[in-house]
MDTraj code that builds the backbone (N, CA, C; nanometers):
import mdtraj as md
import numpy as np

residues = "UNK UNK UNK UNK UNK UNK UNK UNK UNK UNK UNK UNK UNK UNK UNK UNK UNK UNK UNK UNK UNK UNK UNK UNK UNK UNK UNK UNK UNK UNK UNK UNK UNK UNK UNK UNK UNK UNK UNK UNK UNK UNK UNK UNK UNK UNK UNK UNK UNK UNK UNK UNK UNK UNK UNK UNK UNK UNK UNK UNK UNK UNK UNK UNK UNK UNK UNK UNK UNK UNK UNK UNK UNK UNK UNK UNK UNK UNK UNK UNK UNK UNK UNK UNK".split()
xyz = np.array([
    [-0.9255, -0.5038, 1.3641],
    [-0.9899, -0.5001, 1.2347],
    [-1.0566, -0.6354, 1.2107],
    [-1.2342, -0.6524, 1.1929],
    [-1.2773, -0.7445, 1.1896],
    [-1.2795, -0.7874, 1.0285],
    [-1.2433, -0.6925, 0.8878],
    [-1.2743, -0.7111, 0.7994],
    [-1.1023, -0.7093, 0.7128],
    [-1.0790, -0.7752, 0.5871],
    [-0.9536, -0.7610, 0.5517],
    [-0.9831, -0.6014, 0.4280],
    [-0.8960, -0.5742, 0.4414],
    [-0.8908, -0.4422, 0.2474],
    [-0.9438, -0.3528, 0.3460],
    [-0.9101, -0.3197, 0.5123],
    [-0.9397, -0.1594, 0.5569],
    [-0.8566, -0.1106, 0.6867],
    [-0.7234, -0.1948, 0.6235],
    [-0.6587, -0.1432, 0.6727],
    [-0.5241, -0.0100, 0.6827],
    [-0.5801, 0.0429, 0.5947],
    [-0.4431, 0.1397, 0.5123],
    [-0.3785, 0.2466, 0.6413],
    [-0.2978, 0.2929, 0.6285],
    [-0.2335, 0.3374, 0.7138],
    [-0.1422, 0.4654, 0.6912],
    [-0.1729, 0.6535, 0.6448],
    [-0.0836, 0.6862, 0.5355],
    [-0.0428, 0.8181, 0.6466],
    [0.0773, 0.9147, 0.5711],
    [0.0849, 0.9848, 0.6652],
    [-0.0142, 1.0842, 0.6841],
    [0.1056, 1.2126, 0.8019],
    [-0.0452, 1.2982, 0.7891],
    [0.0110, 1.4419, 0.7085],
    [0.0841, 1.4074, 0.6343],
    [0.1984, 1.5244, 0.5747],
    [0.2106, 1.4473, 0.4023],
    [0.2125, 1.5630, 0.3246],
    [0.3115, 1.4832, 0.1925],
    [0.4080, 1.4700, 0.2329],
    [0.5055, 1.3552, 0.1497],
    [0.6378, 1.3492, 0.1126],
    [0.6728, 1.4801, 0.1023],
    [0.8170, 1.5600, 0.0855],
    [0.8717, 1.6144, 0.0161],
    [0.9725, 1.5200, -0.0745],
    [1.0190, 1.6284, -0.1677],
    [1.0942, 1.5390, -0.2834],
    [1.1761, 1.4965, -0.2577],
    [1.2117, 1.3259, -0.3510],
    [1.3148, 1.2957, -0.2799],
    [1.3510, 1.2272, -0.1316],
    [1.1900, 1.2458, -0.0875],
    [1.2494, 1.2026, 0.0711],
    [1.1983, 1.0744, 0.0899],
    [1.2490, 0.9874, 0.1593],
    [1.2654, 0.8193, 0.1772],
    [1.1485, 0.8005, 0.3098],
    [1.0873, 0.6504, 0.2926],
    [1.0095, 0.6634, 0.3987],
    [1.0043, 0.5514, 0.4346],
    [1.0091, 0.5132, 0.5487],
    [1.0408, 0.3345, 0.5800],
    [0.9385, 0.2549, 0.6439],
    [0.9084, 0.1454, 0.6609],
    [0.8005, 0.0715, 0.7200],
    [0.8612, -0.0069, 0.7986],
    [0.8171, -0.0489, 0.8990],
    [0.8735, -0.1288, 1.0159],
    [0.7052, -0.2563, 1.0725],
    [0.7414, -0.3693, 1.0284],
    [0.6327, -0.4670, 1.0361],
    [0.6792, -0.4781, 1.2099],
    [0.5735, -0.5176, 1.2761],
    [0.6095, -0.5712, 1.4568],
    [0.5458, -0.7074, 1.4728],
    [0.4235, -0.7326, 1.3736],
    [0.3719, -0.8328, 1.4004],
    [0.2724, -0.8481, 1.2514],
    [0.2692, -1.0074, 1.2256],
    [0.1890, -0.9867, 1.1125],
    [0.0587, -1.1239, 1.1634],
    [-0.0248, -1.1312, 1.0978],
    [-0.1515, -1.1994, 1.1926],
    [-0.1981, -1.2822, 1.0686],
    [-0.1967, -1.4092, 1.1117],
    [-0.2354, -1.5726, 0.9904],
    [-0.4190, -1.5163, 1.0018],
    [-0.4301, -1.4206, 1.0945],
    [-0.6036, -1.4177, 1.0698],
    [-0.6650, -1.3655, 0.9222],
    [-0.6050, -1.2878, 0.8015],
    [-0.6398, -1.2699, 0.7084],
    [-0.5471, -1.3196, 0.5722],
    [-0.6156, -1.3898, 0.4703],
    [-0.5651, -1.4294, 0.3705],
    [-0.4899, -1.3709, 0.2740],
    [-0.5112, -1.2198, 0.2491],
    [-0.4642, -1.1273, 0.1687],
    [-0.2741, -1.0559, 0.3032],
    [-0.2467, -1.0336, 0.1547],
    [-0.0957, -0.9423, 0.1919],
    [-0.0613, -0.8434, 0.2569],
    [-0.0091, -0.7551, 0.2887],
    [0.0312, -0.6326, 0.3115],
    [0.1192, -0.5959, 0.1800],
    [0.0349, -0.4477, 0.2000],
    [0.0860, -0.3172, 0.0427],
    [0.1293, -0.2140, 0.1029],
    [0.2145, -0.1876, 0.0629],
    [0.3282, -0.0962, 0.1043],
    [0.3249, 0.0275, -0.0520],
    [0.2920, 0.1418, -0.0246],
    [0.2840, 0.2353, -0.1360],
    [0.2581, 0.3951, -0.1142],
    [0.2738, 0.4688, -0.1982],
    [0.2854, 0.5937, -0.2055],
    [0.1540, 0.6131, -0.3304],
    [0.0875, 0.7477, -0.3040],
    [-0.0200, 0.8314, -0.3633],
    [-0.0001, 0.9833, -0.3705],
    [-0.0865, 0.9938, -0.4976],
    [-0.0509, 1.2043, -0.4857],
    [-0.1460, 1.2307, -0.4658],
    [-0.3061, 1.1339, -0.4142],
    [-0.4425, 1.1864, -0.3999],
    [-0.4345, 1.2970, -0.2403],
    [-0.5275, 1.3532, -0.2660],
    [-0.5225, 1.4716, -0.1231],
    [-0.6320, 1.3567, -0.0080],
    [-0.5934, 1.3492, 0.0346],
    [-0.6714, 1.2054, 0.1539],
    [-0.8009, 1.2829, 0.1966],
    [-0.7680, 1.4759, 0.2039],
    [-0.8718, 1.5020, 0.2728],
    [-1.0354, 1.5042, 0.2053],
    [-0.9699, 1.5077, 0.0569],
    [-1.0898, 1.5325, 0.0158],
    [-1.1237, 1.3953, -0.1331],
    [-1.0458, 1.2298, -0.0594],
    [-1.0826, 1.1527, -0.1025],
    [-1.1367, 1.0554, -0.0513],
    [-1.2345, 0.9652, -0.1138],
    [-1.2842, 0.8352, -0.0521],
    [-1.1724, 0.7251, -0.0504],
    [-1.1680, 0.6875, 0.0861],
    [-1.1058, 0.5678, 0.1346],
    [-1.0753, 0.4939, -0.0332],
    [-1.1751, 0.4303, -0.0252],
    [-1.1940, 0.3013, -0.1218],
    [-1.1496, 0.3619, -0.2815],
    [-1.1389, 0.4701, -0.2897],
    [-1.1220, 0.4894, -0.4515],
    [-0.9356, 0.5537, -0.3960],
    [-0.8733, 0.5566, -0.3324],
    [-0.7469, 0.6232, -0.3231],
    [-0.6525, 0.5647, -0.4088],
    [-0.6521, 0.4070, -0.4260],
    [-0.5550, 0.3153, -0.4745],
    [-0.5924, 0.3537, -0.5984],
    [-0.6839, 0.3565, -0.6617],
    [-0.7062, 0.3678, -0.8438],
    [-0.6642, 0.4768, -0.9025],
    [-0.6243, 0.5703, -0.8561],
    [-0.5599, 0.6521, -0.9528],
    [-0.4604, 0.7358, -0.8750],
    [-0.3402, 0.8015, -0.9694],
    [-0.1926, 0.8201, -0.8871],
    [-0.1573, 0.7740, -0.7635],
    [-0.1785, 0.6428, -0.7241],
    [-0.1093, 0.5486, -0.6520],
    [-0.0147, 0.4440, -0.6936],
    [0.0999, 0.4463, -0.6242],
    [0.1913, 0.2732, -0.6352],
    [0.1782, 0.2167, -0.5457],
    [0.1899, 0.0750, -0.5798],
    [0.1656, -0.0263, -0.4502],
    [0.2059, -0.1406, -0.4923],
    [0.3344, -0.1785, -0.4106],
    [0.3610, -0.3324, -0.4034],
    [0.2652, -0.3614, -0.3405],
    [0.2385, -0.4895, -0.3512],
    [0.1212, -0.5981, -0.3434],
    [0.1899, -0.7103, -0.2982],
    [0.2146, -0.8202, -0.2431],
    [0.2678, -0.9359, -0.2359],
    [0.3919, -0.9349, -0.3089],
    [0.3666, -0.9644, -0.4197],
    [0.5538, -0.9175, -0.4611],
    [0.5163, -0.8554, -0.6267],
    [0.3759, -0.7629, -0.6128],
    [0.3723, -0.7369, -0.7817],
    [0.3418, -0.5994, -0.7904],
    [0.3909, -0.4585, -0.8579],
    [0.3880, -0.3881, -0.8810],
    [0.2291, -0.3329, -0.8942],
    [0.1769, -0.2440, -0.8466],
    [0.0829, -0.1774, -0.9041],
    [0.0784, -0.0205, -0.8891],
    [0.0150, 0.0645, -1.0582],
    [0.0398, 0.1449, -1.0731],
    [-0.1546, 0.2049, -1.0701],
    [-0.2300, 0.2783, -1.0287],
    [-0.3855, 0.2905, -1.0375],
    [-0.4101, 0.1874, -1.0771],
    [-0.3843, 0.0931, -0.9871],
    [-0.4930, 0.0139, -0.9790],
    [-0.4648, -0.1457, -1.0774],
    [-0.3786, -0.1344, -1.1468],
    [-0.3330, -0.1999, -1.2735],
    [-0.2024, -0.2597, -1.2352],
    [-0.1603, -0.4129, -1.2070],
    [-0.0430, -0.4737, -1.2041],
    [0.0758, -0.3890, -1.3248],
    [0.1722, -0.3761, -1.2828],
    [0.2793, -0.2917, -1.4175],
    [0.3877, -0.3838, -1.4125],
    [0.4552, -0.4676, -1.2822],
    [0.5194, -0.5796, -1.2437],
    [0.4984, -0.6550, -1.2014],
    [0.5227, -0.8032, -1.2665],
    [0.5171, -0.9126, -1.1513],
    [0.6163, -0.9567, -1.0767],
    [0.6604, -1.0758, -1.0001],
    [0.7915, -1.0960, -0.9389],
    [0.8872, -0.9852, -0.9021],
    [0.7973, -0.8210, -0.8683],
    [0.9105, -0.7223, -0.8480],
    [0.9379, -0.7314, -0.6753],
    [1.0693, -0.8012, -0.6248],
    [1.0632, -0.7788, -0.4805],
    [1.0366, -0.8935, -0.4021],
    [1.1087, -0.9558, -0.2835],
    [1.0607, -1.0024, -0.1993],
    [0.9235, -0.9649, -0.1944],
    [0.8403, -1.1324, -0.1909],
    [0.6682, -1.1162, -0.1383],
    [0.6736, -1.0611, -0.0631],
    [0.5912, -1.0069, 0.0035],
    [0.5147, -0.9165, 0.0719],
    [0.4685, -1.0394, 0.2325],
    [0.4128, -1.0987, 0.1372],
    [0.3195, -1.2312, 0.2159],
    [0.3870, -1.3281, 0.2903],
    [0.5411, -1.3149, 0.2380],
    [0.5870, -1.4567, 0.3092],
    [0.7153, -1.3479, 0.4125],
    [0.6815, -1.2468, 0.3984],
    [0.7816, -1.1591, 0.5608],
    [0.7768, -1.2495, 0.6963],
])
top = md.Topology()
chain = top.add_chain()
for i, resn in enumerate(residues, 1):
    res = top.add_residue(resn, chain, resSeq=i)
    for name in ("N", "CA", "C"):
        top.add_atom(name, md.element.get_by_symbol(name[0]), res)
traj = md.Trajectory(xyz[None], top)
């Protein structure tokens, strides 16, 4: 990835309810300035644009701050993100 903000990564299935889903980092790279976001969405991927997925019914830790569409809802929630 030559650019940072394209890297998302989601499944190829919904969740079902209730069900837990884990992330496993292997390597993280000093080549980009921004964090890794770790989050869940109810958008249908197939029939959304990349770039608009996060703004509405998405969560996403961010570095260590809550976001709900798009909108911080917590700060300080969580080990940063950035300093893994």
């Amino acid at each position: 990835m030559s650019e940072e903000g394209y890297g998302g990564l989601l499944t190829n299935r919904p969740l079902q309810d209730n069900e837990l889903f884990q992330v496993r980092i292997d390597k993280l790279l000093d080549k980009y300035s921004t964090s890794l976001g770790i989050g869940v969405t109810r958008q249908d991927l197939k029939t959304t644009d990349y770039t608009a997925w996060m703004m509405c019914g998405t969560k996403m830790l961010y570095n260590n701050q809550l976001y709900e569409s798009g909108s911080v809802t917590k700060k300080d929630y969580g080990p940063n993100l950035r300093k893994l």
